[in-house]
Every structure is written in C-alpha cells, then in structure tokens.
DRENDO-1510 file (C-alpha; in Angstrom, 1 decimal, always signed):
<recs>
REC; n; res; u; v; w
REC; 1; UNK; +0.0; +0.0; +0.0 .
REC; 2; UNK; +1.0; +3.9; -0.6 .
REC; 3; UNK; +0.4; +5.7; +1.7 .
REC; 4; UNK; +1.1; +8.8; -0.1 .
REC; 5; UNK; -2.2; +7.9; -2.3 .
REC; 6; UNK; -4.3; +10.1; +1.0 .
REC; 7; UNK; -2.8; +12.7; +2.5 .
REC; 8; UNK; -3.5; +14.0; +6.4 .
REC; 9; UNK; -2.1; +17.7; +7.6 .
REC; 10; UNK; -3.7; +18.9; +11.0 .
REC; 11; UNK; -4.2; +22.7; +10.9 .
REC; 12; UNK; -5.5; +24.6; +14.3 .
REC; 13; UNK; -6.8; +20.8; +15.0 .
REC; 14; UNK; -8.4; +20.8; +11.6 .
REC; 15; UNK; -7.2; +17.6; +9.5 .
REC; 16; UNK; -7.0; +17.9; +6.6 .
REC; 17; UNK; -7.4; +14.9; +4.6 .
REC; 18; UNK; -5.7; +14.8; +0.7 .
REC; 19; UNK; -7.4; +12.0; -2.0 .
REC; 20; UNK; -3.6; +12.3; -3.4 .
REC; 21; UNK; -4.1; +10.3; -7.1 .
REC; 22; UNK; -4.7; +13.3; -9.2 .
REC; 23; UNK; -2.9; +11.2; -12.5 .
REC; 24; UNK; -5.9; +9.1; -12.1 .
REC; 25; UNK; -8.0; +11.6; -11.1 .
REC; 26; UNK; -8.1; +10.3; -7.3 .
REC; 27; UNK; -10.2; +6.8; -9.2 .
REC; 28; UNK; -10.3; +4.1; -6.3 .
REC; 29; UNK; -8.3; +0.8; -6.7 .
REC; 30; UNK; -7.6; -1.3; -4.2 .
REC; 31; UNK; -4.6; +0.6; -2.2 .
REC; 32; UNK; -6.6; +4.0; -2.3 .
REC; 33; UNK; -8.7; +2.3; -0.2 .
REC; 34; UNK; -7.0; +0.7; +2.1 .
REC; 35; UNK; -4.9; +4.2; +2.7 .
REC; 36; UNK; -8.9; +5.6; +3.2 .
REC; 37; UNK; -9.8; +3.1; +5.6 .
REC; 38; UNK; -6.3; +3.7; +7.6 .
REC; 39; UNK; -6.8; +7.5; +7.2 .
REC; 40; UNK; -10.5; +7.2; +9.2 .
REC; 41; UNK; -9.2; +4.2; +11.5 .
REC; 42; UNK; -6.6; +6.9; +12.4 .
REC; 43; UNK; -8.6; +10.0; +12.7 .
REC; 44; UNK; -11.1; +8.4; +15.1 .
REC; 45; UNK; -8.6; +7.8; +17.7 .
REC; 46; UNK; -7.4; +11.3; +17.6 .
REC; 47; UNK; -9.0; +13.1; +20.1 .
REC; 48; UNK; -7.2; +16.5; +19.6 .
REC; 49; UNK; -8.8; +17.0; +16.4 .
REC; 50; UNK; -12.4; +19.5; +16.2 .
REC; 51; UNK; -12.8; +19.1; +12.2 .
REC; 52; UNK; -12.3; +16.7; +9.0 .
REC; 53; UNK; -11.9; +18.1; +5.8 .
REC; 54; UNK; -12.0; +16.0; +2.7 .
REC; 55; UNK; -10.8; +17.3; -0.7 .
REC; 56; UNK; -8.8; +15.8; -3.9 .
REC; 57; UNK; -6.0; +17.0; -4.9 .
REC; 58; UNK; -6.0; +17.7; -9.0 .
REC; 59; UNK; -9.0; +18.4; -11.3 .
REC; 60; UNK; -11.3; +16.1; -9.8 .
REC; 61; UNK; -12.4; +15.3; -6.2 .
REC; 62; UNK; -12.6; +11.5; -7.3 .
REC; 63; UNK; -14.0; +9.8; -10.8 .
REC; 64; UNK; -15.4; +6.5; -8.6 .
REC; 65; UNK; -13.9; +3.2; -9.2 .
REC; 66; UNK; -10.2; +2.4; -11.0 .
REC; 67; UNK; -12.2; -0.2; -12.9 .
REC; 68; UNK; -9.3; -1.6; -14.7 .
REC; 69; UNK; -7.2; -2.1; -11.9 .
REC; 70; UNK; -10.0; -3.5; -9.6 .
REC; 71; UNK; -11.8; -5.5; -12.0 .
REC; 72; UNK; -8.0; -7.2; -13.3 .
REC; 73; UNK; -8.2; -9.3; -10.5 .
REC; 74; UNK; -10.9; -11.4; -8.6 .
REC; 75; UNK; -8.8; -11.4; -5.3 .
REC; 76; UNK; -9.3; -7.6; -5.4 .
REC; 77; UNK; -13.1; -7.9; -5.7 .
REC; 78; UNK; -13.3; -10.5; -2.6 .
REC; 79; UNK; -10.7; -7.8; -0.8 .
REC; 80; UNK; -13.0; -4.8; -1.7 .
REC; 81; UNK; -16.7; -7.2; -0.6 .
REC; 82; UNK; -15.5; -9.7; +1.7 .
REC; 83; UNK; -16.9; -9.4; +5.5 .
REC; 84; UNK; -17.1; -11.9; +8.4 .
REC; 85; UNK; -20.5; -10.2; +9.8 .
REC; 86; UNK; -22.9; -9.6; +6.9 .
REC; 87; UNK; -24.2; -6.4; +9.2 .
REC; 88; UNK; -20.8; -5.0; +9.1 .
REC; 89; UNK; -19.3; -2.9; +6.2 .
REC; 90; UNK; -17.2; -4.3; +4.1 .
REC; 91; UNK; -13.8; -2.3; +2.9 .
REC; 92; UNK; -15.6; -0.9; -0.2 .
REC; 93; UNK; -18.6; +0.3; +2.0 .
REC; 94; UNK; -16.2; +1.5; +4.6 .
REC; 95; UNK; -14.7; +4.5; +2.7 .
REC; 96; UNK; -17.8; +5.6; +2.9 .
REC; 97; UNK; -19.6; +5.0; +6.2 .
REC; 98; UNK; -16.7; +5.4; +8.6 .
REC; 99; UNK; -16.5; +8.9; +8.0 .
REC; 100; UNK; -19.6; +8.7; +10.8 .
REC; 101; UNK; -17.6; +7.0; +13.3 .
REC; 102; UNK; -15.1; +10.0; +13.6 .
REC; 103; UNK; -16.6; +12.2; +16.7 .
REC; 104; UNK; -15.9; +15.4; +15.0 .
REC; 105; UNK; -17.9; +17.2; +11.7 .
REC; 106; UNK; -16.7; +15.8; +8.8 .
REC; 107; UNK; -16.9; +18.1; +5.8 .
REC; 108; UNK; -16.1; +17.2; +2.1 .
REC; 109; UNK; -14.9; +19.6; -0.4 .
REC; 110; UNK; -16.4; +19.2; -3.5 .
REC; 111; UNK; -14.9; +20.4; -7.0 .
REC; 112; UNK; -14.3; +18.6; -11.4 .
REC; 113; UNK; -16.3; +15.2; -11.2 .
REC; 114; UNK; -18.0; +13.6; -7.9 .
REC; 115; UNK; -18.5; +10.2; -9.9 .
REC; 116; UNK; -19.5; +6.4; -8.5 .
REC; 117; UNK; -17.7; +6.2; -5.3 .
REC; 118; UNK; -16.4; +9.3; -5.1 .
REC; 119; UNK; -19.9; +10.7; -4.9 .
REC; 120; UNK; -20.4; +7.4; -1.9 .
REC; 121; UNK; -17.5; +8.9; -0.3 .
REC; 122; UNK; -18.9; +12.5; -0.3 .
REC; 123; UNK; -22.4; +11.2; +1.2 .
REC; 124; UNK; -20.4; +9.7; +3.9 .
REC; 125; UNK; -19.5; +13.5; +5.5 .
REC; 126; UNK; -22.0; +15.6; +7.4 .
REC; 127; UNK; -21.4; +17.7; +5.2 .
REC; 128; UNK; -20.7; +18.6; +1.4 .
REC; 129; UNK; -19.4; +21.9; +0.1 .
REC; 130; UNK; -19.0; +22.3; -3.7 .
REC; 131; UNK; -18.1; +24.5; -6.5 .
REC; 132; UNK; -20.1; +25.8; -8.6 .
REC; 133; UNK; -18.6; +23.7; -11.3 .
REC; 134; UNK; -19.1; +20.2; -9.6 .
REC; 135; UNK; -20.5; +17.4; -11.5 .
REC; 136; UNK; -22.0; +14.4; -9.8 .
REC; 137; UNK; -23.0; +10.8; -10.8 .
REC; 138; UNK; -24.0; +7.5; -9.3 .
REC; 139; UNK; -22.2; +5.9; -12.0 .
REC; 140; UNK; -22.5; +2.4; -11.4 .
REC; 141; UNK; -25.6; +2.3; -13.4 .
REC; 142; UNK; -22.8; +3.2; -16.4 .
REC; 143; UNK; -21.2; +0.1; -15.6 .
REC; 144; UNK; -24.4; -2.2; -14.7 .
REC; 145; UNK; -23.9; -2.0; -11.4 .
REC; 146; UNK; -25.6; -0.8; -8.1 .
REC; 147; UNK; -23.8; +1.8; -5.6 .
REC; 148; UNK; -22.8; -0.6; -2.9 .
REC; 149; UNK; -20.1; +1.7; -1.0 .
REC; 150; UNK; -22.8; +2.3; +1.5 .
REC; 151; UNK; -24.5; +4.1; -1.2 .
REC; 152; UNK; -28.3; +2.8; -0.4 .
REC; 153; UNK; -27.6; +4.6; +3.6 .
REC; 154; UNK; -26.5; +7.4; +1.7 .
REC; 155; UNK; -29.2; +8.1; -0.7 .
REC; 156; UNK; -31.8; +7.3; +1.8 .
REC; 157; UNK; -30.6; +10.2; +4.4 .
REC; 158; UNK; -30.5; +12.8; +2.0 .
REC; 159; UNK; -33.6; +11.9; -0.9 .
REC; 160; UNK; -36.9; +10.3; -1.1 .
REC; 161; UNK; -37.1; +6.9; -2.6 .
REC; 162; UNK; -38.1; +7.8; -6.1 .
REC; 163; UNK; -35.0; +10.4; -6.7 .
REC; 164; UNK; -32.5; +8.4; -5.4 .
REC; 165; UNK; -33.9; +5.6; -8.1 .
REC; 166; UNK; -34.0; +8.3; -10.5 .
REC; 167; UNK; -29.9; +8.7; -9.7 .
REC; 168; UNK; -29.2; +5.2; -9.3 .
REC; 169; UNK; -30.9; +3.6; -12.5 .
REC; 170; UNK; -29.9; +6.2; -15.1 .
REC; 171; UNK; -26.0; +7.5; -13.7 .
REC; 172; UNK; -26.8; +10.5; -15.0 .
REC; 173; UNK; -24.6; +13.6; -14.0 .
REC; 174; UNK; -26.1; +16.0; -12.5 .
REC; 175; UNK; -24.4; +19.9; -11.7 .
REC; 176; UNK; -24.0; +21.3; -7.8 .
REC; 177; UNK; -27.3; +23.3; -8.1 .
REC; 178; UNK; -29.2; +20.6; -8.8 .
REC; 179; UNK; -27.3; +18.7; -6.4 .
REC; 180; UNK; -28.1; +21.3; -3.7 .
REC; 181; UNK; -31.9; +21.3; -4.4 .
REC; 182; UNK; -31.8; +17.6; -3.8 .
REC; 183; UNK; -30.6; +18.2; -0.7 .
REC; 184; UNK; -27.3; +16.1; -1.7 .
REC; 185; UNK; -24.8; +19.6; -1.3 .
REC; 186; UNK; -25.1; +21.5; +1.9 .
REC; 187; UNK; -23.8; +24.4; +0.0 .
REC; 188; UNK; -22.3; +25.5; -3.1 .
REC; 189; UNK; -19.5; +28.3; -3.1 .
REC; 190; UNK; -17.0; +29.8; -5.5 .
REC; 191; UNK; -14.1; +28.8; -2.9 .
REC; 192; UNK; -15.3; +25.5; -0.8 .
REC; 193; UNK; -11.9; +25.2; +1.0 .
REC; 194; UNK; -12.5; +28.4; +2.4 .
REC; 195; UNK; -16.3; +27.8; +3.3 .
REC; 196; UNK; -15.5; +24.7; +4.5 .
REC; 197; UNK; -12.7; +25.9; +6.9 .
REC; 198; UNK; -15.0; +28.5; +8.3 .
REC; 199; UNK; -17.7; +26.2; +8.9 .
REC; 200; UNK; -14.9; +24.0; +10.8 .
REC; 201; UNK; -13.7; +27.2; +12.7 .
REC; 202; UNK; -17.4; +27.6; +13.6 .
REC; 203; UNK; -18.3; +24.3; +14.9 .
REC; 204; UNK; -14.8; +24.5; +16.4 .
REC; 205; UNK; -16.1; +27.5; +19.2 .
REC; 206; UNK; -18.4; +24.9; +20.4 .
REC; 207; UNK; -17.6; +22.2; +23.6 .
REC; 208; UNK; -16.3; +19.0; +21.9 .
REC; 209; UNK; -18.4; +17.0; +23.6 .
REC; 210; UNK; -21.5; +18.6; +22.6 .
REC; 211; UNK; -20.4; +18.3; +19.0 .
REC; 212; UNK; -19.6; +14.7; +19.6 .
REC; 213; UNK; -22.7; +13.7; +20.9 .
REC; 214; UNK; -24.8; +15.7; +18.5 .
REC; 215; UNK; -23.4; +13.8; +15.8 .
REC; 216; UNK; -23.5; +10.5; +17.7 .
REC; 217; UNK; -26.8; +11.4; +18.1 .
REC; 218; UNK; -28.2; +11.7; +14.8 .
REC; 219; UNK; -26.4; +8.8; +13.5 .
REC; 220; UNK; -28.0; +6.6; +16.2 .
REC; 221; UNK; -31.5; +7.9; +15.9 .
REC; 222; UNK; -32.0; +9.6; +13.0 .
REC; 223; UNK; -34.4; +6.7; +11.7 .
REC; 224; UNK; -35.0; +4.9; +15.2 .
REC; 225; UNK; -38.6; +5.2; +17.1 .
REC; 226; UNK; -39.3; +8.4; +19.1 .
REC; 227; UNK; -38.7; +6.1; +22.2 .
REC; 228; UNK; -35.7; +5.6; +20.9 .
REC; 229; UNK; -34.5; +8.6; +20.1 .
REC; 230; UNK; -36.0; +10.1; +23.3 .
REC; 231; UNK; -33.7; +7.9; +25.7 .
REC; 232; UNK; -30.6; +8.8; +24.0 .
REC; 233; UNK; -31.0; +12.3; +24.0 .
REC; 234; UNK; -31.5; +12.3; +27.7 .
REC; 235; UNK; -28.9; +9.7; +28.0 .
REC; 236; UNK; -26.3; +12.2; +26.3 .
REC; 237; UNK; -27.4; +15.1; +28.0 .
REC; 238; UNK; -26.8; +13.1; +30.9 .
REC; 239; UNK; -23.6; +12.4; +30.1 .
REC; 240; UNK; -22.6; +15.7; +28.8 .
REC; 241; UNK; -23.9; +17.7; +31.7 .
REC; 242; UNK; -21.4; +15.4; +34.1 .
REC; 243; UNK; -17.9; +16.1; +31.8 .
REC; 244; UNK; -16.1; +19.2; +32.5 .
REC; 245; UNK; -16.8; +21.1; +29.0 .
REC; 246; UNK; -20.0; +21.8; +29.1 .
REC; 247; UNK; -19.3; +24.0; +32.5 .
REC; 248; UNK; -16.4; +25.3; +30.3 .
REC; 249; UNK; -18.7; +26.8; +27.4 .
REC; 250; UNK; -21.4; +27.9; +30.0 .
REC; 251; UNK; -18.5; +30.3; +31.5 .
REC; 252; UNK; -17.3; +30.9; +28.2 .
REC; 253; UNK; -20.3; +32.2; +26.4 .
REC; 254; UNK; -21.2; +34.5; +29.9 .
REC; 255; UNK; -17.9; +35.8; +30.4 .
REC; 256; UNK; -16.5; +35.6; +26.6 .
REC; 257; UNK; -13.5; +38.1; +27.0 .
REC; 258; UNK; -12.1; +35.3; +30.3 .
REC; 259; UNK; -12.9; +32.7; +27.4 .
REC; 260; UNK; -10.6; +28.9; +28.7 .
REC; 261; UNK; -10.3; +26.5; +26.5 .
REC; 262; UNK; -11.5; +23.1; +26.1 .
REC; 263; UNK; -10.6; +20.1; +27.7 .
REC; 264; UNK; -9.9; +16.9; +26.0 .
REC; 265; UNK; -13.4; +15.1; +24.4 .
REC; 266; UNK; -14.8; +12.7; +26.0 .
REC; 267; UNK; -15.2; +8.9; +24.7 .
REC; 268; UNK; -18.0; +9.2; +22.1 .
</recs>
C-alpha cells in the first residue's frame, strides 16, 4: 500500500485529509482504499482533532472506481466485498460510512467530477461543500452495477425513494445546483476550502463533547422510534452535563473576553 495515495495535515486541529491520485483523477483501486480506511481508523482515535476536511488533490475530487485495476483481478473484488459479519461494512462500504464514526464534523470539499464512489465517499460527510462547477453521478448504473459503497444509507438520508432511483438507475450527471436542491450539497461556493474551513472554525467554538454527541446522536437515531430517540437524547445530555466542558462553554459564552479552553473530548 501507498500511503502517499491520501494525505492527512492537521491545521489549528483541523485535518485535513488529501485523495492524493490526481494522475488518475483520485479513481479508487484497491490501495486507495486501504490508505482511506487507515486515514478514518486513524482520525477516530485522535482526540485532539475538532474538524475533518476532505478534498482531492488535482481536477477532480474522485472519478469512482479504478475499474481496470479492480476489476483485473478477482482477489481484489473479494478484498474490496468480503466481511465476516454480513451487518458489518465491508472495505468498499467502509470508505464511505466510517467517515460517521469520527466524533468530530466531517466536511467534504467538493470540486471537477463527484462520480461512482467518489460521490459514496462524499455522502459519507456531514457535510458537502462544492463549486459551482461540480458534476456528480452515481455511475455504477454506467457500468451495470448498483452503488454498494454504502451508497443505499447514503441516498436514503438525503432523498426520497423515487430520486434516489431516478440517480441510481440512469448514472446521470447532474451539476451542484441541482445537487443542492436535492438536498445532496449542503452548499455550493466559489471557494469551498475556504467555506469549509469556516464552517470547521465555527463548529470549532463549540464544547467538543457537545459536538460529539450531537453527531452520535443523529447517527443513532436519526431513523430509530421516538422512544428511541427520546432515551438517548437524555442519555447524552446526561452524560454531557457530568464532563467538564459543558461548564467550560457555560462560563465561556457568559464571560466571553475570560474565554478557557476546552478540555480533552470525552469517549463518544
């Protein structure tokens, strides 16, 4: 594996994370991957971090699948599908769901072509900011295929069931505007790096914890019963209300100009 192929540099405790293949236009084959999977396996257990930001390096955030190089081989196919627990995500589907497991706003930076699995990786952040230029595309349908990087989650948080068939069964492209009016773009800006950075800043000010456990939150029970969702929300606030940073931003926000900083996040 290369590492080089995804690039991390922390920032003010902002990673920022590189898809570093721009002569391929950051297409996935096997070691991309793997490098992804390492990159969020890492990320998670850093607890210094506040932010994730996702971009590509060269003219495209990523073109989906390195069909060539994957589909050479039939080990790579059981490498990329394989699981022990059919529940579980597989490597393929991991790029894109365990952006979710990372306690801290994740926040993909859109720009050229968001094709295949590079639009299944971009569905995995909380959130997407694009140019204006952006193209996007479930394009396995291109290749008779179905989006299985996690791609039937994804659709289903962000679009009723007849869109995200409309997406799936024809692969066509579609620009950020529309993209944003399907609710599949949070926003759409001239310089997302910038936008996205602020955003991070932003969410940044607020207790760590908080953060974490909003987003733990809404993973958990977004689509769960109200019972459900009812008992975790007290459970957190529970939780939260008993760690030292929520006492911190309380001070903070009433006495800003004696502002202290945060201690180290919780488990989430």
């Amino acid at each position: 594996m290369n590492p080089s192929l995804v690039t991390t540099k922390i920032e003010e405790n902002i990673a920022i994370v590189t898809l570093n293949r721009a002569d391929k236009h950051n297409a996935l084959n096997l070691d991309m991957f793997k490098a992804i999977r390492a990159t969020i396996k890492s990320l998670k257990k850093n607890k210094t971090i506040r932010a994730v930001i996702v971009q590509g390096d060269g003219v495209d955030f990523c073109t989906g699948l390195d069909v060539k190089s994957v589909m050479g081989k039939v080990s790579n196919f059981i490498a990329l599908l394989f699981k022990w627990r059919p529940g579980k995500a597989n490597l393929a589907q991991y790029v894109s769901t365990g952006w979710q497991e990372i306690p801290v706003p994740v926040i993909m930076v859109l720009h050229g072509r968001v094709w295949g699995g590079g639009l299944q990786i971009a569905l995995g952040g909380d959130f997407r900011i694009a140019h204006p230029e952006t193209t996007l595309s479930v394009l396995e349908a291109r290749w008779g295929l179905v989006p299985d990087m996690g791609g039937t989650l994804a659709l289903k948080e962000q679009l009723p069931a007849d869109k995200a068939k409309l997406l799936a069964m024809t692969g066509r492209e579609i620009s950020a505007k529309q993209a944003q009016k399907l609710n599949l773009i949070t926003k759409v800006s001239e310089v997302p790096v910038e936008a996205a950075m602020a955003l991070a800043q932003e969410i940044s000010a607020q207790s760590p914890d908080s953060v974490a456990a909003v987003k733990k939150l809404y993973k958990n029970a977004w689509w769960h019963s109200k019972a459900f969702a009812l008992a975790r929300e007290s459970w957190y606030q529970i939780k939260i209300i008993q760690g030292k940073n929520q006492g911190i931003k309380t001070r903070n926000q009433l006495n800003p100009e004696q502002a202290k900083p945060f201690k180290q996040r919780s488990n989430w």
